[in-house]
N, C-alpha and C positions, 0 to 999 in steps of 0.2 A: 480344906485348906483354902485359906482367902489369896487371890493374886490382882495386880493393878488390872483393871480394866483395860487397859493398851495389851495386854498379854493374853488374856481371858476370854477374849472373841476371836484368837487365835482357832486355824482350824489345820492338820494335817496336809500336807501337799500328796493330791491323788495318784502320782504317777510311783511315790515309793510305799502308798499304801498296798497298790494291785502291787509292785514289786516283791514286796513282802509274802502276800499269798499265795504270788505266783514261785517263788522261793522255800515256801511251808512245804508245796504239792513236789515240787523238785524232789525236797528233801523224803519226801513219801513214797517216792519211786515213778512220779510223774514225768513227761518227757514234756517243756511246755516251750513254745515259740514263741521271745520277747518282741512285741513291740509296743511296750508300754512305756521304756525308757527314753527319751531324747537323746541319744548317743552315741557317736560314730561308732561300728563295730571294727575299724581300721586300728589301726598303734597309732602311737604319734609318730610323727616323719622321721624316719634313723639321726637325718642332720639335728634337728632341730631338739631331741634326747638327747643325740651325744653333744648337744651346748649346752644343756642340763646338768649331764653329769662331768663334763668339763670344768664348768663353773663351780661344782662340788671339793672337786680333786685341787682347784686353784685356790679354795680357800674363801669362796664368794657365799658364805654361811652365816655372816651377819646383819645386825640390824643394819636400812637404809634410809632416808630420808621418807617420812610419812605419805607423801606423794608419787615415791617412785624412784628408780634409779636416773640419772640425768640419761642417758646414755639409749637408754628407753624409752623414756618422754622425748626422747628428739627422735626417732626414727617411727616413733607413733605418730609425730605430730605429721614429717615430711612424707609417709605412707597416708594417714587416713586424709588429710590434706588433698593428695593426690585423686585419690580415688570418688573426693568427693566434691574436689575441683571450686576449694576453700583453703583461703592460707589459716593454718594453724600455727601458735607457737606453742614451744614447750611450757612453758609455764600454765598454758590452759588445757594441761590433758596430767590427769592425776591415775594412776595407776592402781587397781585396789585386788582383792584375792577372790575373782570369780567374779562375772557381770553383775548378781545378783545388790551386793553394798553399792552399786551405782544406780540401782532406783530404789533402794530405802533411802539414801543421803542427801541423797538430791530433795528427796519429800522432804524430808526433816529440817533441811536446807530454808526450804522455800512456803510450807503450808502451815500455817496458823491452823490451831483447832475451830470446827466450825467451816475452813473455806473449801471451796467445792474443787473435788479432781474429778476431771471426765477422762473415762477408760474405758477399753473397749470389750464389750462383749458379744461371745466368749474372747477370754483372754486370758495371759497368762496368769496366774490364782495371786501370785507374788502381787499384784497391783492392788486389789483390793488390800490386801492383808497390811501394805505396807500406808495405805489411806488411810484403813483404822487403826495402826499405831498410833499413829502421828496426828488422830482427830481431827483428821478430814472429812469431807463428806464426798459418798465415792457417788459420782454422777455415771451408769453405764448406756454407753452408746450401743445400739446394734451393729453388727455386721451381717448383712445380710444374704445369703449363699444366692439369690439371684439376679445380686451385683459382680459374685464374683466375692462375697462375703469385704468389700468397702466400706468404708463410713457411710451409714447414713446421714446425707448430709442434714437431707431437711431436718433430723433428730435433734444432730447435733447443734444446728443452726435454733433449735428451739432450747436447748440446754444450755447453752452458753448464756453468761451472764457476766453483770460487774463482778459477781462475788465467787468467779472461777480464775481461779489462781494456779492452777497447772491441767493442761490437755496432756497425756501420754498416750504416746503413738507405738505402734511395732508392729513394720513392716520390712519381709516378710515376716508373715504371722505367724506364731504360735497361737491357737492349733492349726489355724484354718488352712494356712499358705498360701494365703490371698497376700498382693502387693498393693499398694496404693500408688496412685497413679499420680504424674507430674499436675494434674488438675487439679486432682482431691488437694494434696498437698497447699498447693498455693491456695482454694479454696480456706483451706486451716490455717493457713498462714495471715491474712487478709483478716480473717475473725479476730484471731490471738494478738495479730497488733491491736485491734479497734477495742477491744477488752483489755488492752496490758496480761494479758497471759502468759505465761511460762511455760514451752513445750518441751518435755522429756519425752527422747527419740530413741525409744530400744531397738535398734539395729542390727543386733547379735547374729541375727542371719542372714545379712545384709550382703556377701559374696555366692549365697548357694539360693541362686536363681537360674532359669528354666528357661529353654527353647529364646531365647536371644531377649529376654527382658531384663531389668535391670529394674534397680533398688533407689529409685532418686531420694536424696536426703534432705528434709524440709529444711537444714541449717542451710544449703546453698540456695535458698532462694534470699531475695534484696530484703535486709532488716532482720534476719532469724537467726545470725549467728549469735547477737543478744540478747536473744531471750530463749536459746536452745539449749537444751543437752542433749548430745549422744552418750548412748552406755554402745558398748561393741565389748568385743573380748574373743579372747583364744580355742576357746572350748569347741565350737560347732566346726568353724575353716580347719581347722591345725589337728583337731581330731586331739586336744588338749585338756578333756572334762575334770580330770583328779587332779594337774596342775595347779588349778585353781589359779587364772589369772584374768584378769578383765581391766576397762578401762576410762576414762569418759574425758569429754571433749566438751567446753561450757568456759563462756568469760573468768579472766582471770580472777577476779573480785570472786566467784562462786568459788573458783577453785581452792582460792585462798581459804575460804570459809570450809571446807571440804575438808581441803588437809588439816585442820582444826579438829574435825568429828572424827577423821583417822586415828590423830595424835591422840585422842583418851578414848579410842576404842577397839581397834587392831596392832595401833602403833607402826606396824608397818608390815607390805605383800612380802614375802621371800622371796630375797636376793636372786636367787640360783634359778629362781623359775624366771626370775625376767633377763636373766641372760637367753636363757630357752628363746625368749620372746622376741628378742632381739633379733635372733637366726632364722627364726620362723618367718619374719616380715622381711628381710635381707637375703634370706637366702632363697633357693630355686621357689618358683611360685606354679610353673605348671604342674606340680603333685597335687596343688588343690585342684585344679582345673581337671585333670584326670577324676579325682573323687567325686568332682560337681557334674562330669559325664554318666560317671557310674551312677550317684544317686538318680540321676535324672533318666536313665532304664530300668533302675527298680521303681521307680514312679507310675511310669509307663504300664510296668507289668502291673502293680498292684490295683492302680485306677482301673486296666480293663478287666482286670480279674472279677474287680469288686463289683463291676457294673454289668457283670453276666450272673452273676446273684439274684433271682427273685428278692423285692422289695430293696433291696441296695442301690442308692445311686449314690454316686462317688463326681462330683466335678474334679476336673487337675488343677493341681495347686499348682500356684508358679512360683513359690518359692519357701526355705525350710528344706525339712524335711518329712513332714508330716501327709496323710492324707484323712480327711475329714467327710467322711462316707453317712449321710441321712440314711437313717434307720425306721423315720417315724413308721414307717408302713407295717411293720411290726405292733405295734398297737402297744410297743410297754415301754419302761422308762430307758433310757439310755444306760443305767445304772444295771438296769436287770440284765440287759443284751451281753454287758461287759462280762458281767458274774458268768452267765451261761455259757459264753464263748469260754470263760477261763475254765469252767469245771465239766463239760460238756466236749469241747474242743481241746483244750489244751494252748489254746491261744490266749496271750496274755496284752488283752486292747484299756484303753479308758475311756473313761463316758464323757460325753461331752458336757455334759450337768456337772462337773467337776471344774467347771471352764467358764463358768455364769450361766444363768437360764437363757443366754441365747445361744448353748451348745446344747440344751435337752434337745435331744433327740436326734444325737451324732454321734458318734465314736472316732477317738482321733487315733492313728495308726502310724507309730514311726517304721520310714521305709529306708533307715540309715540299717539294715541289715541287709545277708544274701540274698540274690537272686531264689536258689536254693529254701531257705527260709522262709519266703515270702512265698514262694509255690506250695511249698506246704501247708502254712497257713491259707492260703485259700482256699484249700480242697478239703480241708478239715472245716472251716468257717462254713463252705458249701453246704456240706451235710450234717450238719449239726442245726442249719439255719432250713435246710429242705423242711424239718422236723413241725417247723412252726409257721402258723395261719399266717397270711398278712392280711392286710385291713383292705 
């Protein structure tokens, strides 16, 4: 069967392939401990569900404006505004179903076939994928774990050209949980004007930061609110994944053009979930702050778990939820570690070679589970890993 070429170098996303396996072995009478999923194991906030199914009962079950409900895009705008100590207005924050349609859109938006996106590597698999849709040419920058897994700047500073027409960012990182620093930032910011570049800023875990740091946003610096987009959304703070709601922030003139690709392709997010959304950013906000303490002790425990392992070192990440623990000392691909821990162990981790070749030889571990879980997991990892040489 012949498919377009945009479709065709399409490849699987790795965290619902181990999902899948790790699902099969379930089903077999296996006992397997996930943390291959990116996914709060919490509910969603009782308030912020019962605004869900409030808005259901009131009748809030049809179509809305391709952009968003008004009501929504205003308390998006005077929340992320706030936090990131930039005036937004409503008209420049378009509303879509899941963070994900706010960095394909944006690409398709903005990249000509042929012009160069630099992205970072490893990084989330969605950035390449959505570069060779759209017939770009995907430029990958390192991250390098003895920065703290940062932009390589000198890299990037060599990659940049006239003919790069969008940098994307995402800080904190997926996988790594590296944050980028008020310096690096401005550093990118300083190149992207001198280039005319366009920065796409996925942000999406941009509240679940660690030991008193903080997530600075390249649009608040002088001159980046015009050539920035942030993607953000519900999923990771609000513990809102099935929802499916997300958002993005970018000059009006993009948005307009936005809600364009909305209108013949989604048509438009569900009514009832952005009432949710409404109540989730309006209403009590110490709930996240509570689950951003709890993540931040299963961090704790996993990172020194993982670093009393022979051949495992594990840096802490400062933000996400992820921890991204080097394997090389093991002597095999990141890819086999994975398999072995899941058929071996019963833990269900992913390789970092599923994240660009500058994750071989890491394994990413989400630590949005139990305390409980997570101790099990490493005592199973332990022995399972006792088993094999290191280098």
């Amino acid at each position: 069967m012949r498919f377009a070429k945009r479709v065709g170098l399409l490849a699987p996303e790795g965290a619902y392939q181990v999902l899948a396996r790790a699902q099969d072995l379930e089903a077999a009478g296996r006992e397997i401990i996930h943390l291959e999923i990116g996914q709060p194991d919490i509910q969603t906030f009782d308030n912020v569900a019962c605004a869900g199914i409030r808005a259901i009962e009131e009748g809030r079950t049809r179509y809305n404006p391709p952009a968003g409900v008004g009501t929504l895009r205003e308390v998006i705008a005077e929340d992320a505004g706030q936090r990131r100590s930039i005036e937004v207005k409503p008209s420049e924050v378009v509303v879509v179903p899941g963070a994900k349609p706010m960095l394909f859109f944006p690409t398709m938006a903005l990249v000509e076939p042929g012009e160069e996106v630099i992205y970072p590597d490893p990084g989330f698999p969605t950035y390449a994928a959505m570069i060779g849709v759209v017939g770009g040419v995907g430029v990958p920058i390192p991250l390098r774990e003895e920065t703290g897994f940062a932009f390589d700047l000198e890299a990037f500073d060599d990659a940049v050209s006239d003919r790069t027409r969008l940098i994307i960012l995402n800080s904190p990182s997926n996988p790594t949980g590296g944050v980028l620093s008020g310096a690096i930032l401005e550093h990118i910011a300083e190149v992207a004007a001198k280039h005319d570049a366009w920065v796409l800023s996925d942000e999406i875990y941009t509240r679940l930061t660690f030991d008193g740091v903080s997530a600075p946003s390249i649009a608040s610096l002088p001159g980046m609110r015009d050539r920035t987009v942030i993607c953000d959304g519900f999923s990771k703070s609000y513990a809102m994944t099935g929802w499916r709601l997300g958002f993005g922030i970018m000059p009006e003139p993009l948005a307009e053009r936005l809600g364009l690709l909305l209108t013949h392709s989604i048509g438009c997010t569900a009514t009832f979930t952005q009432y949710a959304g409404v109540e989730a950013l309006t209403g009590p906000q110490g709930q996240v702050e509570r689950v951003v303490g709890e993540y931040q002790r299963r961090r704790d425990a996993l990172v020194e778990g993982l670093n009393a392992i022979p051949g495992v070192a594990c840096r802490k990440p400062q933000g996400a939820f992820y921890a991204f623990p080097n394997v090389t000392a093991f002597g095999r691909s990141s890819a086999w570690v994975a398999d072995y821990l899941l058929e071996e162990a019963g833990v269900a981790v992913l390789p970092g070679g599923g994240f660009g070749k500058g994750g071989e030889g890491y394994l990413r571990l989400c630590f949005a589970t139990s305390l409980e879980q997570i101790e099990t997991a490493l005592s199973r990892m332990a022995e399972a890993l006792a088993d094999l040489p290191t280098e």
